[in-house]
N, C-alpha and C positions, 0 to 999 in steps of 0.2 A: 504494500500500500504506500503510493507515495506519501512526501511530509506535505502536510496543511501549511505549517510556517515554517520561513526561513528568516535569518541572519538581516535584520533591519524592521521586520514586522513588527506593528504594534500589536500586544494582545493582551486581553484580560483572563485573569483566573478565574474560571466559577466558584458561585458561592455555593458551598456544598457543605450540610452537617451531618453525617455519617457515622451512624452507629459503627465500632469499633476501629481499626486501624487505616489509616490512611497517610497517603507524603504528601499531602497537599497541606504546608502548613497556615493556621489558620489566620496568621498576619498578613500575610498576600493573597486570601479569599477578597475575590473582587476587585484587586488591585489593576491597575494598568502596566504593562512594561515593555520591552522593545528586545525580541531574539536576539542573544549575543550569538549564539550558535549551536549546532545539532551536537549532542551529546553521546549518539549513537542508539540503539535499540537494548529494550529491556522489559523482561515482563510486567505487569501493572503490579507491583507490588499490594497495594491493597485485596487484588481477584489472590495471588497469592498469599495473602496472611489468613485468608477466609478458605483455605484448599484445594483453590481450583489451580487451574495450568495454566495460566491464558499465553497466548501469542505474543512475543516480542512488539511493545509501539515505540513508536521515537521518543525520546527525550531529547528536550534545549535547556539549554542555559537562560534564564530571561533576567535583566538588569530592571530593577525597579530604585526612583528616586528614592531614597530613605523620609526624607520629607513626606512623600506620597503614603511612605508604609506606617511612621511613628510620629509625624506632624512637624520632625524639625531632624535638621542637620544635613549635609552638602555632600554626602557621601554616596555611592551607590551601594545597593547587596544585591547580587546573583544567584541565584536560587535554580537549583534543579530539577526539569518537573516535567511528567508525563504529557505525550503529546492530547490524553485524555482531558485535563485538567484544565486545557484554553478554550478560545475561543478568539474571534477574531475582536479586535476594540474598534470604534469610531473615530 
C-alpha cells in the first residue's frame, strides 16, 4: 500500500480514546504537524498488544511546534507515529 504522506505534509493526529494500549501519545491527539520523514514499516502496535498480527503500515517522523503541543517554548518535538494515527490537516 503506498504512503498517504510524505516529507513536507501537513497532518493532524486523530483524536482517539482507547481502551487499553496505544503509541498515539495523548499530547499530540489532534495536534497539527508537518512529515519530517518515513520511518519505515511496522506492525500497528496497538492490533499487537491486543493479539492480533496485523500487516506492517508506514511510520513518519512528524515535527510539531512545542508551543502548539504545551502553549509555550521555540522548540520542536518529533514524535513517531503510525501511518494509522493521521490524517490529512487544512
Amino acid at each position: 500500500m503506498p504512503d498517504r504522506f510524505g516529507p513536507g505534509d501537513r497532518v493532524r493526529t486523530r483524536v482517539v480514546d482507547v481502551d487499553g494500549h496505544t503509541r498515539l501519545p495523548r499530547y499530540v491527539r489532534g495536534a497539527v504537524g508537518t512529515v519530517v520523514e518515513r520511518a519505515g514499516e511496522h506492525p500497528l502496535a496497538d492490533a499487537r498488544a491486543r493479539g492480533h498480527d496485523p500487516e506492517p503500515h508506514a511510520v513518519h517522523h512528524v515535527r510539531f511546534a512545542a508551543a502548539d503541543l504545551f502553549g509555550a517554548g521555540d522548540h520542536a518535538v518529533v514524535v513517531e507515529l503510525w501511518e494509522d494515527y493521521l490524517e490529512e490537516a487544512p
